[in-house]
C-alpha positions as CSV (number, residue, x, y, z in Angstrom):
1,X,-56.9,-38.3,55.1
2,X,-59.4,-35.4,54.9
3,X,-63.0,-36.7,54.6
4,X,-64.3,-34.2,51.6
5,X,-61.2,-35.6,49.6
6,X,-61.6,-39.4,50.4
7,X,-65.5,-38.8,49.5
8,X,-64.7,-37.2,45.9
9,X,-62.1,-39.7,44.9
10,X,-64.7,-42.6,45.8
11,X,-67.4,-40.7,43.9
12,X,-64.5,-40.4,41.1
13,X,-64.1,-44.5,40.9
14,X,-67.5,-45.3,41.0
15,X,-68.5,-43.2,38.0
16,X,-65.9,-43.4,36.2
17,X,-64.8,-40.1,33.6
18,X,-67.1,-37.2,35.3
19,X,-65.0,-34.4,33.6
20,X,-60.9,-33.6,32.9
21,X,-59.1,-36.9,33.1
22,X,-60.5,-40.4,33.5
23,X,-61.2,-41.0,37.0
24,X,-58.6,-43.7,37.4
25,X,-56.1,-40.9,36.6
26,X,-57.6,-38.8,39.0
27,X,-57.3,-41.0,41.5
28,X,-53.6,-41.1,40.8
29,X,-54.0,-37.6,42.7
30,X,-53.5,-40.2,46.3
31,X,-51.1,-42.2,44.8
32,X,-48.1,-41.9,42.3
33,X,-48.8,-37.9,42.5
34,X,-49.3,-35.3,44.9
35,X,-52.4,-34.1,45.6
36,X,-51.1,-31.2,43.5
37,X,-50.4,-33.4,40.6
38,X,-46.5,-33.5,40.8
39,X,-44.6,-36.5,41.0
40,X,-44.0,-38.4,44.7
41,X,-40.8,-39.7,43.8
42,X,-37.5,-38.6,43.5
43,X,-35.4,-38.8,40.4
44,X,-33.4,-41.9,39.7
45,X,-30.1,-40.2,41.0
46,X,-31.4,-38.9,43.9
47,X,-30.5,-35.3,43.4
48,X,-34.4,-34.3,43.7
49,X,-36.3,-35.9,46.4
50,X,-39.2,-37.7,47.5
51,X,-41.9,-35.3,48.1
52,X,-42.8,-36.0,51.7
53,X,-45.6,-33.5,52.4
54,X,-43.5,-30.7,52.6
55,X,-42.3,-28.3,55.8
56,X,-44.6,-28.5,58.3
57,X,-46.0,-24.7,59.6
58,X,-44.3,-25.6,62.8
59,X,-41.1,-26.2,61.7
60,X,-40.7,-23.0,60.2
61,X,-40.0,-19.6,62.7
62,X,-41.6,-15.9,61.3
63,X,-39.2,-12.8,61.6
64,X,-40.5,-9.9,62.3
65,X,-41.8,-8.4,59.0
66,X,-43.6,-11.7,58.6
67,X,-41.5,-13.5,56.3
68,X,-40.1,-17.0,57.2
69,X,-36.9,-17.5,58.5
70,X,-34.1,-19.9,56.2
71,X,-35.0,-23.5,57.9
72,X,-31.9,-24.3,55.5
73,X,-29.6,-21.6,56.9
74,X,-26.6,-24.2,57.4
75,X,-26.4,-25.4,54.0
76,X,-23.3,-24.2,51.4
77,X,-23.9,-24.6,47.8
78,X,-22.8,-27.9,46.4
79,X,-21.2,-26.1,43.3
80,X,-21.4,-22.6,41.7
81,X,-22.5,-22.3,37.7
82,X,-20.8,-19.5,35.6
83,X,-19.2,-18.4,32.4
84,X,-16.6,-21.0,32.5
85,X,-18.5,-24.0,33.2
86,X,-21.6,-23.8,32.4
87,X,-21.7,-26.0,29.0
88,X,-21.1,-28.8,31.4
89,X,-24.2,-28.3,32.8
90,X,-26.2,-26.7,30.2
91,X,-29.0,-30.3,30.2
92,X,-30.4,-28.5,33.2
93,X,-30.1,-24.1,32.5
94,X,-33.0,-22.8,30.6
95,X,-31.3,-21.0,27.4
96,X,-32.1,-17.2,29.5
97,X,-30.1,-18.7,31.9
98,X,-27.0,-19.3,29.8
99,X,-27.5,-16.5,27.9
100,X,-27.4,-14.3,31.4
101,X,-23.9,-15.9,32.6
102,X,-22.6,-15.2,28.9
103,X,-23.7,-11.9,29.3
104,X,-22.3,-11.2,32.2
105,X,-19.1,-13.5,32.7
106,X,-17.0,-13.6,36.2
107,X,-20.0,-11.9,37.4
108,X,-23.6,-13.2,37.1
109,X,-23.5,-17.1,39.0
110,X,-25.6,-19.7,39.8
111,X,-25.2,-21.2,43.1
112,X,-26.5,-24.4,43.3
113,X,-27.8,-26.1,46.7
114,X,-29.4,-29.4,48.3
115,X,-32.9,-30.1,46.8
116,X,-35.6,-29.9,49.6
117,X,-39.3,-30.3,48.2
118,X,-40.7,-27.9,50.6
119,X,-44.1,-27.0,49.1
120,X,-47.5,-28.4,51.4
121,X,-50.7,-28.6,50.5
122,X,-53.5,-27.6,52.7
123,X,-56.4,-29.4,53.1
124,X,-58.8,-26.9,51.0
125,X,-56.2,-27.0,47.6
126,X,-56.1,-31.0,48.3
127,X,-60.0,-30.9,47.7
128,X,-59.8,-28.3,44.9
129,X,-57.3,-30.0,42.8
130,X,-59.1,-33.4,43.7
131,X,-63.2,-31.6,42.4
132,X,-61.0,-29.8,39.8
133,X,-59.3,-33.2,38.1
134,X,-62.5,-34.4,37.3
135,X,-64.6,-31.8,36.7
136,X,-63.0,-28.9,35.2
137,X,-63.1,-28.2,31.6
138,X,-61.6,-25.6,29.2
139,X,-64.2,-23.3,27.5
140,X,-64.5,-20.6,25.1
141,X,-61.6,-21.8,22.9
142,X,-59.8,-22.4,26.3
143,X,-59.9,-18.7,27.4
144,X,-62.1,-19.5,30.5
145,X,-63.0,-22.8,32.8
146,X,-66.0,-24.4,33.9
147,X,-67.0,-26.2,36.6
148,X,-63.8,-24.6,38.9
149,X,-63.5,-24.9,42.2
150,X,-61.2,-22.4,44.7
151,X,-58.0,-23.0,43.1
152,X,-55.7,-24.9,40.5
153,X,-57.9,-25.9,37.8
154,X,-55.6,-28.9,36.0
155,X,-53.4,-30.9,38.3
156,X,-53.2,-33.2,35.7
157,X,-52.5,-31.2,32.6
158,X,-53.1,-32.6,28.9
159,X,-51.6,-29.6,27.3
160,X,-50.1,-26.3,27.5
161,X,-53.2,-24.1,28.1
162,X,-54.1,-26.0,31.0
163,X,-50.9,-26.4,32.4
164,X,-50.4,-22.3,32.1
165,X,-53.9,-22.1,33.6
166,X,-52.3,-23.8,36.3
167,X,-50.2,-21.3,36.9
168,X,-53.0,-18.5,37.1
169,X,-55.2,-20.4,39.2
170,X,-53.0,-21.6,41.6
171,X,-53.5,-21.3,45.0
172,X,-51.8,-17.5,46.3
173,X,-53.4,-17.3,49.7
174,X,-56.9,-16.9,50.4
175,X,-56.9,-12.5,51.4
176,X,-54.0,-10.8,52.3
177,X,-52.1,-7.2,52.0
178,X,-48.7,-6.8,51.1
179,X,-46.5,-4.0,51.5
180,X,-43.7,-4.4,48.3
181,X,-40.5,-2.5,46.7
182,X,-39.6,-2.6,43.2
183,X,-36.2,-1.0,41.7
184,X,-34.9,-0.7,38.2
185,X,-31.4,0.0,38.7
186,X,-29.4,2.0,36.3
187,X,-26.8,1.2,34.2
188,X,-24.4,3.1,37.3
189,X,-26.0,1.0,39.6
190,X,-28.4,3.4,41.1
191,X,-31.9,3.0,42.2
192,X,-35.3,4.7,43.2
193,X,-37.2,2.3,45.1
194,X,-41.4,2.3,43.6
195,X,-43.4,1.2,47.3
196,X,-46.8,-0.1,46.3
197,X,-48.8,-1.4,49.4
198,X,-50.9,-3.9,47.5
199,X,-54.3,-5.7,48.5
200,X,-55.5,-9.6,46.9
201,X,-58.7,-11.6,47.5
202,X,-59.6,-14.4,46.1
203,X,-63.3,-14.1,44.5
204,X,-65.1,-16.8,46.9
205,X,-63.2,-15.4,50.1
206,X,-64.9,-11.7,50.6
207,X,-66.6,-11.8,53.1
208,X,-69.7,-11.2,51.2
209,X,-69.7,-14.0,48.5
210,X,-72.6,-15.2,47.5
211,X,-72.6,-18.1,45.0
212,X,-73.3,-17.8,41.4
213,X,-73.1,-13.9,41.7
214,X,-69.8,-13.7,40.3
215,X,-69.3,-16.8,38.5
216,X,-66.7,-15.4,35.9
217,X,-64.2,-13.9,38.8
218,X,-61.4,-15.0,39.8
219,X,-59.6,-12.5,42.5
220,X,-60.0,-8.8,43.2
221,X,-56.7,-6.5,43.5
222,X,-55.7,-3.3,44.3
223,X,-52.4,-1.1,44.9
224,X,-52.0,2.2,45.8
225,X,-47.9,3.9,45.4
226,X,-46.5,5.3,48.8
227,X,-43.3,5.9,47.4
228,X,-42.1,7.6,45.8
229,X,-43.3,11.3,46.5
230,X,-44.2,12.0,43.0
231,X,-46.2,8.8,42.8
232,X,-47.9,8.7,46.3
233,X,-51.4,8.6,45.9
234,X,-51.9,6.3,42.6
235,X,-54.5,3.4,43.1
236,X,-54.7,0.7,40.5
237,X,-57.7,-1.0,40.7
238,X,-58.2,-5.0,39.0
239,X,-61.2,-7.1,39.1
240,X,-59.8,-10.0,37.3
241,X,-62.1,-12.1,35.6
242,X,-61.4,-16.2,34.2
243,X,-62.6,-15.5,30.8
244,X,-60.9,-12.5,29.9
245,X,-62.4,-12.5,26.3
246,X,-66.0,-13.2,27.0
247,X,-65.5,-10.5,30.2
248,X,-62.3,-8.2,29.6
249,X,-60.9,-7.5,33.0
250,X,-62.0,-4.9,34.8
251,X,-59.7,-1.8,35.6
252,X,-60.0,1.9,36.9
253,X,-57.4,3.6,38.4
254,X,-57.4,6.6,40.4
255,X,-54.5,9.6,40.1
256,X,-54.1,11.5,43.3
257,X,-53.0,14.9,40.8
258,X,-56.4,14.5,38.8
259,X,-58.5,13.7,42.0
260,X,-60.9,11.0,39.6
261,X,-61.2,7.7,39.2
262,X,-61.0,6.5,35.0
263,X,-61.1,3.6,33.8
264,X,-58.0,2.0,32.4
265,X,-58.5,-0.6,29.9
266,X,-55.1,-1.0,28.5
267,X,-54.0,-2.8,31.7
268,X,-53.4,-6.1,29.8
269,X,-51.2,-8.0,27.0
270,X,-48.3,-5.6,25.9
271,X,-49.3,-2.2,27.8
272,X,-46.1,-1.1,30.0
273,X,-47.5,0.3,33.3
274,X,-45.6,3.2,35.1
275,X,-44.1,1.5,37.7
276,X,-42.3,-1.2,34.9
277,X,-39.5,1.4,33.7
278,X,-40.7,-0.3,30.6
279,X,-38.7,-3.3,31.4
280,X,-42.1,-5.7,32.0
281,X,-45.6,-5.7,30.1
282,X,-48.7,-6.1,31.7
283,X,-49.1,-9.5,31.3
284,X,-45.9,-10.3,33.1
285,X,-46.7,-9.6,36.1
286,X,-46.9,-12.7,38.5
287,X,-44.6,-14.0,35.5
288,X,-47.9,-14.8,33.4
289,X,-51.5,-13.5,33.5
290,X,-55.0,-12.7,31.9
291,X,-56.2,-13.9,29.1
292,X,-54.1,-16.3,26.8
293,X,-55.9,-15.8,23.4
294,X,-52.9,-14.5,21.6
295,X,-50.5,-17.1,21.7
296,X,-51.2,-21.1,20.8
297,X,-49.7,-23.3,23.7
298,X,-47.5,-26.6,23.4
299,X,-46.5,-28.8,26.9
300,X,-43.3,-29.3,25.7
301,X,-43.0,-31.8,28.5
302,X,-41.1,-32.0,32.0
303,X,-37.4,-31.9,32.8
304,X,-34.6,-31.6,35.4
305,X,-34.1,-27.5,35.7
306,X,-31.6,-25.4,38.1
307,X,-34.6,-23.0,39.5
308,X,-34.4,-20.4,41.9
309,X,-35.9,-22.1,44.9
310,X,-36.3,-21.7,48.9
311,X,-35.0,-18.4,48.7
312,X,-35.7,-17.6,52.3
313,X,-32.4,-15.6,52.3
314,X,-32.5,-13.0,49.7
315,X,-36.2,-12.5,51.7
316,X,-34.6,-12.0,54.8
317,X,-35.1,-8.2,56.6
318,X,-31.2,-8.7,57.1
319,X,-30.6,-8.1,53.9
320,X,-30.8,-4.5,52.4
321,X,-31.4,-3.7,49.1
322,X,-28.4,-2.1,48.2
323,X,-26.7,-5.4,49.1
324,X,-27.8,-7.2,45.8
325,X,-29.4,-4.6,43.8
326,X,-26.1,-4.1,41.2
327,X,-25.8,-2.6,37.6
328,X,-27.0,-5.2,35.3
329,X,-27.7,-8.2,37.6
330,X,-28.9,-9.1,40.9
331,X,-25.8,-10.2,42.9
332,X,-25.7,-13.8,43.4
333,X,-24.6,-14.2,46.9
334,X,-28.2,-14.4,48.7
335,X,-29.7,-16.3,45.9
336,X,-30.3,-20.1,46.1
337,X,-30.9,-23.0,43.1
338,X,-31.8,-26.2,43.5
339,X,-32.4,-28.9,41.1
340,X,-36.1,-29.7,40.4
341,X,-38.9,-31.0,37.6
342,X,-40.5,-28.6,35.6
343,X,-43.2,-28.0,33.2
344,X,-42.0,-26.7,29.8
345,X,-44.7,-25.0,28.3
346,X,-44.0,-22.9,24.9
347,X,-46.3,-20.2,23.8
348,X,-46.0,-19.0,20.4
349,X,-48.0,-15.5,19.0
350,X,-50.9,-16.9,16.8
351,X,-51.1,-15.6,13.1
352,X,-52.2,-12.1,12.8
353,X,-52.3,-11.3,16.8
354,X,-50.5,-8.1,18.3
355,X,-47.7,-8.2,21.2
356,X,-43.7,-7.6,21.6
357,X,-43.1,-10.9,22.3
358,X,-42.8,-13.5,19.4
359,X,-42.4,-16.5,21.8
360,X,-42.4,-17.2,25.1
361,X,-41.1,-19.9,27.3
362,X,-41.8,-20.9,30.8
363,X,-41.2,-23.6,33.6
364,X,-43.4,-23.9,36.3
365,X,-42.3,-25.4,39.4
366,X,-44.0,-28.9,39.7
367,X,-45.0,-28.6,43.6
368,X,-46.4,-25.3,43.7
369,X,-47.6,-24.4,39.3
370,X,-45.3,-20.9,40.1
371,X,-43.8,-19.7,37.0
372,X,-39.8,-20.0,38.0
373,X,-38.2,-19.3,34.7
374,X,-39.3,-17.7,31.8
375,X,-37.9,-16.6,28.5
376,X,-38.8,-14.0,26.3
377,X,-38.4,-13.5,22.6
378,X,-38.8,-10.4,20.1
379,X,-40.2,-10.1,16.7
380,X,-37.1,-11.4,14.8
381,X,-37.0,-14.7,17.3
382,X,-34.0,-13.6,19.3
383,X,-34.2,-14.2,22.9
384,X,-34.7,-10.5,24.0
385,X,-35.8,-10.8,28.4
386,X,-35.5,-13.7,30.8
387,X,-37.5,-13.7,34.0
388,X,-36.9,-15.6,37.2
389,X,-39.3,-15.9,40.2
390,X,-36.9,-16.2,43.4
391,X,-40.0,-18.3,45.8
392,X,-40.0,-19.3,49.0
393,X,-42.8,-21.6,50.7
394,X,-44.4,-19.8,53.7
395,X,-45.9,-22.2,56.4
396,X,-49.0,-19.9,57.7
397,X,-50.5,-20.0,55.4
398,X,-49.6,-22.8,53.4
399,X,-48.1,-20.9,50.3
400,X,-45.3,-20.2,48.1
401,X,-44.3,-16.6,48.0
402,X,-42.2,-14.7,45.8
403,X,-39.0,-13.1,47.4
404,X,-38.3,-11.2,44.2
405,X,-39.3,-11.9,40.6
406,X,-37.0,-10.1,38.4
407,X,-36.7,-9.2,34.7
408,X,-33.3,-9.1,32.8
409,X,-33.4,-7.0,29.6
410,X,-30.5,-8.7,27.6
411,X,-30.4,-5.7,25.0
412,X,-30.5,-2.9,27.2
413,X,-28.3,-4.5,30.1
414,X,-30.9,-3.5,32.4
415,X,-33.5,-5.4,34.8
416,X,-36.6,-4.4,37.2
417,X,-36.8,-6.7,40.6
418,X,-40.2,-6.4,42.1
419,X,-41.9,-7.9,45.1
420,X,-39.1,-6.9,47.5
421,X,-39.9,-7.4,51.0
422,X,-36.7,-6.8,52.8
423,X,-36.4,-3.3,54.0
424,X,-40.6,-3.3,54.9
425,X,-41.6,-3.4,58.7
426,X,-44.4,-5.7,57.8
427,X,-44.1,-7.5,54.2
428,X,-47.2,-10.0,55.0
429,X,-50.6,-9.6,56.5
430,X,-52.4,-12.8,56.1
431,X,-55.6,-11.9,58.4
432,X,-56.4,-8.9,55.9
433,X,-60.2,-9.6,55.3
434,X,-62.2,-7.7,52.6
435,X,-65.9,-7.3,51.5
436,X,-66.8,-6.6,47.7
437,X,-67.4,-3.1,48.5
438,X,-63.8,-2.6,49.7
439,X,-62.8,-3.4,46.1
440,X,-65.5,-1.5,44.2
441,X,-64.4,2.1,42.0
442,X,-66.0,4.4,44.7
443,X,-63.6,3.1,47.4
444,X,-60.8,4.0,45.1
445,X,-60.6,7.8,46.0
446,X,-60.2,7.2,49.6
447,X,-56.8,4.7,49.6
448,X,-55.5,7.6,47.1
449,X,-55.8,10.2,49.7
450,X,-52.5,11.6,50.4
């Protein structure tokens, strides 16, 4: 067992509560839970398994646009879910789920497969979640953390606003570039596909960090459109801060027509950005993030949920986009659900605050904290979008990836699918190192160069 961890959990039992949960709790962390805080176990039927550390980086082979290749290739689906059977299993479909196959019946399925528990932990996000448990606390009326460590601020969650925390610090690789599509297909079926080649690092990995200096940052971003042509040339710019009320984040952008770099603070709650077809806000991107003022949060609690899961095969370069891109829904025959544990966590818009969305409901994954389902309702309380994050766990490094996330617009009969993969020559670079300077406004005008 890693030495750092075994040192903090002692620390933990010999001073008893030092911050989040009890330190017999924490220590619970080695034991009945994962270091991640989801259960060991299986369920009591068997259909989920024991988490047994996951697929080892070995086991799993890289194609050559750097995704992984399906370690579960041989597998059929146990049963397939749709309009004429789905009441029968209903216990386990989030209501966006049922409300998708009803919308869309003898067409939009759910194919259900095996249950493997793919998700490892590396040994930095063991010792995170393990400092984290006992240390970490909600500040600011819960809009920012203290005492936080790397990532995955809650592994044992008390309540909504730390389990959807979870979510936003959860560990997404340390610096990497990724080269993505995103289509909005028509109601025809036609698509223009948006290319964004995007770059992420987390605040303590530029190669620069110095602590203290940027205590309230999380990550830095950036994307800049190379497709297409109308677009090419637009750079987004994020510095994304934990407390996003204390310290709005910080956003410029830079439009290759204008030739200047402006600063763009509408890049959060509500705004729709260009590249959304107005079919996604701001703050559902990556399913859920910034700043969580606006809405109170209830952990509803955890249950048994058909999620999209190991979806190595609708990330496969075999695949086109064309293949599964249809008019109103994403074709179901290269996506995969298993059966797993999810958080429920509710958020409803406080009194007097402004966005589109009255309610909102999500399940995160209980290995990895990803957002896997989410539903979204309008002013009047009708269930308006439903998202769904298709992941995949990627061995080197040790993360879960998305091989689409995908919003359904149940009014309009129309959807956007984003973080596409298949049809780059290289979807992942993982060695991608940054300094801060490589994400500061003056480095803006150069990635926009045509």
């Amino acid at each position: 067992m890693n030495r750092l961890f075994c040192l903090l959990s002692a620390t933990l039992i010999a001073q008893g509560a030092l911050g989040a949960v009890p330190a017999k709790e924490a220590a619970e962390l080695q034991g009945r839970l994962t270091p991640l805080g989801a259960e060991r176990a299986g369920s009591a039927d068997g259909r989920i398994p024991a988490w047994q550390g996951g697929l080892a980086a070995d086991a799993l082979k890289h194609l050559g646009n750097g995704t992984a290749a399906d370690p579960y290739a041989g597998e059929k689906p146990l049963f397939v879910i749709d309009a004429s059977n789905f009441r029968q299993y209903q216990a386990n479909l989030s209501a966006g789920q049922q409300a998708m196959l009803q919308r869309y019946p003898g067409q939009y399925r759910i194919p259900v497969y095996p249950s493997h528990r793919s998700v490892g932990v590396a040994d930095p996000q063991r010792d995170w979640a393990a400092h984290n448990a006992a240390n970490t606390r909600l500040v600011n009326g819960g809009n920012g953390l203290e005492n936080f460590q790397g990532a995955l601020a809650f592994p044992i969650p008390r309540d909504g606003l730390e389990a959807i925390w979870n979510h936003i610090t959860r560990y997404r690789g340390g610096s990497l570039m990724t080269v993505s599509d995103s289509a909005a297909p028509q109601a025809g079926g036609g698509f223009v596909i948006t290319t964004t080649e995007q770059r992420f690092t987390m605040a303590d990995q530029v190669t620069d960090y110095q602590p203290g200096k940027a205590d309230n940052m999380l990550f830095y971003y950036s994307h800049r459109i190379t497709a297409p042509s109308r677009q090419v040339g637009e750079v987004v710019l994020v510095h994304e801060t934990l407390d996003q009320v204390k310290q709005p984040r910080l956003s410029w952008v830079y439009s290759a027509g204008q030739r200047r770099v402006r600063r763009s603070p509408d890049n959060a709650y509500d705004a729709a950005g260009p590249t959304t077809a107005g079919l996604r806000t701001a703050d559902s991107r990556d399913m859920y993030n910034g700043a969580p003022d606006r809405y109170d949060w209830k952990l509803v609690g955890k249950k048994e949920l058909y999620i999209p899961y190991n979806s190595y095969r609708l990330a496969s370069p075999e695949l086109k986009y064309a293949d599964f891109l249809k008019s109103g829904y994403v074709d179901p025959a290269p996506v995969r659900y298993e059966l797993h544990r999810v958080w429920e966590v509710e958020a409803t818009l406080k009194p007097g605050a402004r966005h589109i969305y009255s309610k909102r409901r999500f399940y995160l994954d209980e290995d990895s904290w990803t957002i896997v389902e989410n539903d979204l309702y309008d002013s009047r309380g009708e269930l308006w979008r439903v998202g769904e994050n298709h992941t995949f766990y990627q061995g080197t490094p040790q993360v879960t990836l998305s091989a689409m996330q995908v919003f359904y617009d149940l009014q309009a009969g129309r959807y956007i699918a984003s973080n596409m993969t298949n049809e780059q020559a290289r979807g992942y670079d993982f060695s991608y190192r940054a300094n801060s300077s490589d994400y500061s406004p003056g480095a803006l005008r150069g990635l926009g160069i045509r």
